[in-house]
TORKOL-4160 file (C-alpha; in steps of 0.2 Angstrom, whole numbers, padded with zeros to 4 digits, m for minus):
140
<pt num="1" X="0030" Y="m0051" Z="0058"/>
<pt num="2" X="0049" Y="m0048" Z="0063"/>
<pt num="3" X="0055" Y="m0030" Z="0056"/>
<pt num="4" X="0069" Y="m0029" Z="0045"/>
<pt num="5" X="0081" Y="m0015" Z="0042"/>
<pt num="6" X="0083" Y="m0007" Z="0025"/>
<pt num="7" X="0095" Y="m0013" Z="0015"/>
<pt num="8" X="0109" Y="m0001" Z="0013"/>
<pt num="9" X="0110" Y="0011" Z="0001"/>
<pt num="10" X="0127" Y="0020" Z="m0007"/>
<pt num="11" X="0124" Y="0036" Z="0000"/>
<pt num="12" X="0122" Y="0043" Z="0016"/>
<pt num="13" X="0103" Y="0045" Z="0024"/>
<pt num="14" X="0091" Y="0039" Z="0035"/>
<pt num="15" X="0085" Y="0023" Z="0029"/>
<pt num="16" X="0096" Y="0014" Z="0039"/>
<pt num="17" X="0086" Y="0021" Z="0055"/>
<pt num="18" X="0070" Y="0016" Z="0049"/>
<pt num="19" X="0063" Y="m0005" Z="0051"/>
<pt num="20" X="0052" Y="m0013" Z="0039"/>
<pt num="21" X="0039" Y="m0026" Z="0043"/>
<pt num="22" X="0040" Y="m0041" Z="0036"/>
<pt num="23" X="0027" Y="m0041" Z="0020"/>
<pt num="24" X="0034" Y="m0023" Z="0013"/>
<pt num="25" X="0048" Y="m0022" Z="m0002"/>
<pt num="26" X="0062" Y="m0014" Z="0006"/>
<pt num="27" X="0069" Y="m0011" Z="m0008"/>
<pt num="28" X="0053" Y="0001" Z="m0014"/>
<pt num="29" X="0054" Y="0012" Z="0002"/>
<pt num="30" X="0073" Y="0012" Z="m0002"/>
<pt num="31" X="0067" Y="0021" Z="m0019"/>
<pt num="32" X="0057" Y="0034" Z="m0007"/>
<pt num="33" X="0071" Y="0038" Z="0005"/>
<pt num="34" X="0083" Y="0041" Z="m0013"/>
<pt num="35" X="0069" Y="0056" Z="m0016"/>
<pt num="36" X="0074" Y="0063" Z="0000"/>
<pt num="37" X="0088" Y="0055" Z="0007"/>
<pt num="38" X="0091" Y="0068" Z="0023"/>
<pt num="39" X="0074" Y="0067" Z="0027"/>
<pt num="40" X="0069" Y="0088" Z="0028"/>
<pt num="41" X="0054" Y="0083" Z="0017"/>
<pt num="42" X="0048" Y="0071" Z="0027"/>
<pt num="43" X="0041" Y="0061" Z="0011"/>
<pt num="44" X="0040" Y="0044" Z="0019"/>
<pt num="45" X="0031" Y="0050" Z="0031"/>
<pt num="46" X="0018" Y="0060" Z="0019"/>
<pt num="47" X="0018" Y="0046" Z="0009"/>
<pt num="48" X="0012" Y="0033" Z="0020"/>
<pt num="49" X="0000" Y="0047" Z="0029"/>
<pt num="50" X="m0008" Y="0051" Z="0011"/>
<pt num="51" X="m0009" Y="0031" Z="0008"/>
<pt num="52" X="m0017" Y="0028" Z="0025"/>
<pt num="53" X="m0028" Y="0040" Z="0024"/>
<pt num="54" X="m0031" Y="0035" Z="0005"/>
<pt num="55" X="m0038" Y="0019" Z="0011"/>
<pt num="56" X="m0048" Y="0026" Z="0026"/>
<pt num="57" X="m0055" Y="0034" Z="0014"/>
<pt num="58" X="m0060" Y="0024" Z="m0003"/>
<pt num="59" X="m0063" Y="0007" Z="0007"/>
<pt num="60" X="m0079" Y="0011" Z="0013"/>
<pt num="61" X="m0084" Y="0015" Z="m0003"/>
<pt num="62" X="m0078" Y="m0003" Z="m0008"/>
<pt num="63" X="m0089" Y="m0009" Z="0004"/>
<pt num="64" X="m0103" Y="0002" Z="0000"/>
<pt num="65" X="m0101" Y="m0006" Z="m0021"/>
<pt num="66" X="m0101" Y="m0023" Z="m0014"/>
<pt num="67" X="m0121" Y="m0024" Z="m0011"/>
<pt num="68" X="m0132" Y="m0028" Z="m0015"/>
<pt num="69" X="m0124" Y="m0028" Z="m0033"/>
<pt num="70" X="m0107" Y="m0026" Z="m0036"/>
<pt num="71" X="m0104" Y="m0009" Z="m0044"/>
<pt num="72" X="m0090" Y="m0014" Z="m0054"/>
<pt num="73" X="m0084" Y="0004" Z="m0057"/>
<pt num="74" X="m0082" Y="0008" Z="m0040"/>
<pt num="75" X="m0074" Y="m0006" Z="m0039"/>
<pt num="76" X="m0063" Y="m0001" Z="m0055"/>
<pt num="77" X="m0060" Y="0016" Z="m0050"/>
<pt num="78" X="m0055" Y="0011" Z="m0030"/>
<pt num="79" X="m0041" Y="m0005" Z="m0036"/>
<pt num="80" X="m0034" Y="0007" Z="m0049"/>
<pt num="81" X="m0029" Y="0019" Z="m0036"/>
<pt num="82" X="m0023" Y="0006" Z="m0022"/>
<pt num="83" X="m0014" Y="m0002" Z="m0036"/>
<pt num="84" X="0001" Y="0009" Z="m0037"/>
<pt num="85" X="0000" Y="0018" Z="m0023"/>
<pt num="86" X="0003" Y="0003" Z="m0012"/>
<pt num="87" X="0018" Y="m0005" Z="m0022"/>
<pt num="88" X="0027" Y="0014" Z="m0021"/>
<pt num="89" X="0026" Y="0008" Z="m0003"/>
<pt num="90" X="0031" Y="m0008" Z="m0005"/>
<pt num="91" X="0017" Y="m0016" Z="m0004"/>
<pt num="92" X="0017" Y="m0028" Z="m0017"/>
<pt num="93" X="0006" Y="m0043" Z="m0013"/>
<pt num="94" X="m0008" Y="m0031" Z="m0012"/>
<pt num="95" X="m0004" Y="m0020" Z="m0028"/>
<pt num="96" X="m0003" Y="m0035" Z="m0035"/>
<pt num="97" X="m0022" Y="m0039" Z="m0030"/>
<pt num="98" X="m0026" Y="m0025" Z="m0035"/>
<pt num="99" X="m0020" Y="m0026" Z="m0052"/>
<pt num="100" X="m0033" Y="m0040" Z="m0053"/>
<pt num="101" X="m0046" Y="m0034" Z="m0047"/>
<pt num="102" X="m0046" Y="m0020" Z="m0059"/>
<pt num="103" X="m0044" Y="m0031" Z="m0073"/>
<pt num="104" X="m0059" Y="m0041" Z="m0068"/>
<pt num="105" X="m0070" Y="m0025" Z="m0066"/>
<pt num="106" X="m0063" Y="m0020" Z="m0082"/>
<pt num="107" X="m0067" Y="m0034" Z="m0092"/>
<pt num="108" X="m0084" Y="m0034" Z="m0082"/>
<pt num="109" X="m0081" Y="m0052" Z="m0073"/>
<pt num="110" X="m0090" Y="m0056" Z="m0058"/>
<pt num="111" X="m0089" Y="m0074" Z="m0056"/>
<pt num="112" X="m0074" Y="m0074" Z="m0041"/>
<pt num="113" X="m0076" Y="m0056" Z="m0040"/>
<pt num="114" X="m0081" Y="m0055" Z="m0020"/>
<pt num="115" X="m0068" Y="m0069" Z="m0016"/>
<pt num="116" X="m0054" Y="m0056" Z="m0023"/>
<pt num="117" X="m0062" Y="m0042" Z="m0013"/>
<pt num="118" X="m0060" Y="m0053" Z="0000"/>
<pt num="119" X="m0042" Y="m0055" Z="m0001"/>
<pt num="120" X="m0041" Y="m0038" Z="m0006"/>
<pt num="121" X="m0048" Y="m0031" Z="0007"/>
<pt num="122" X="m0037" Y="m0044" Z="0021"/>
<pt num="123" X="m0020" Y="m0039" Z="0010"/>
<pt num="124" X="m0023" Y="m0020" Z="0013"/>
<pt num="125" X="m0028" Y="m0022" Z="0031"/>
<pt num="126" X="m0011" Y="m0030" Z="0034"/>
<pt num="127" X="m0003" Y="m0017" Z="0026"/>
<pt num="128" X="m0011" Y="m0005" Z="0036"/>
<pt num="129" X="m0005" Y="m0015" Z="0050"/>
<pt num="130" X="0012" Y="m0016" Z="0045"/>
<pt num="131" X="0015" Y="0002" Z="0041"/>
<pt num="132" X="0006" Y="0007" Z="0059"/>
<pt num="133" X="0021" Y="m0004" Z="0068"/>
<pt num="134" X="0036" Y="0004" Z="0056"/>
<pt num="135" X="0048" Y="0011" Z="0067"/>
<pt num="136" X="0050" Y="0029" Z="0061"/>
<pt num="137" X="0065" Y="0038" Z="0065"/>
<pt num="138" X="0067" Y="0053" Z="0078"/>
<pt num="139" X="0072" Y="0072" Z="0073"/>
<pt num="140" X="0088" Y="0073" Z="0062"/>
């Protein structure tokens, strides 16, 4: 994965100091950074700590509703959450997964069910991935 700056945005802040993986939507942290463009907040990085630790916590418990019968509202409830936490961070493959796979649940379909886990489960390991090598800017 080669980073990529930020595009850049009208106003002065630090997004121009931080590098995005390949795989995230600049364009949805740039929507971060405008919550707080000189940083004091902090919010990226909160944002991305609440969302790593998110999934730390509710994927063993996607784990856990995969056997031996899928417990399709674990499975419900977990996707819903990743669903729009993840594309606030850019992550839109994954949020997109997820999106489906809370619609299967919903709808109560298992038939393909574990094989969209599956993906689901790679998609937000690289996510992990990538926002563990995003270069995060120094003090202001």
């Amino acid at each position: 994965m080669q980073p990529r700056p930020l595009p850049e945005s009208s106003s002065p802040d630090r997004s121009s100091e931080w590098t995005v993986p390949e795989g995230l939507d600049a364009q949805a942290l740039e929507r971060l950074f405008e919550l707080d463009p000189d940083g004091s907040n902090k919010l990226v990085e909160r944002v991305i700590e609440a969302y790593v630790k998110s999934l730390d916590r509710l994927l063993p418990d996607l784990q856990q509703a995969r056997a031996p019968e899928i417990d399709l509202n674990v499975v419900r409830h977990v996707s819903h959450t990743l669903k729009s936490s993840s594309a606030s961070l850019g992550a839109l493959k994954a949020s997109a997964i997820c999106a489906e796979v809370e619609l299967m649940a919903r709808n109560g379909e298992t038939g393909g069910l574990a094989a969209k886990l599956d993906d689901m489960l790679a998609e937000l390991a690289q996510v992990k991935q990538a926002l563990s090598t995003m270069r995060m800017p120094g003090p202001q």
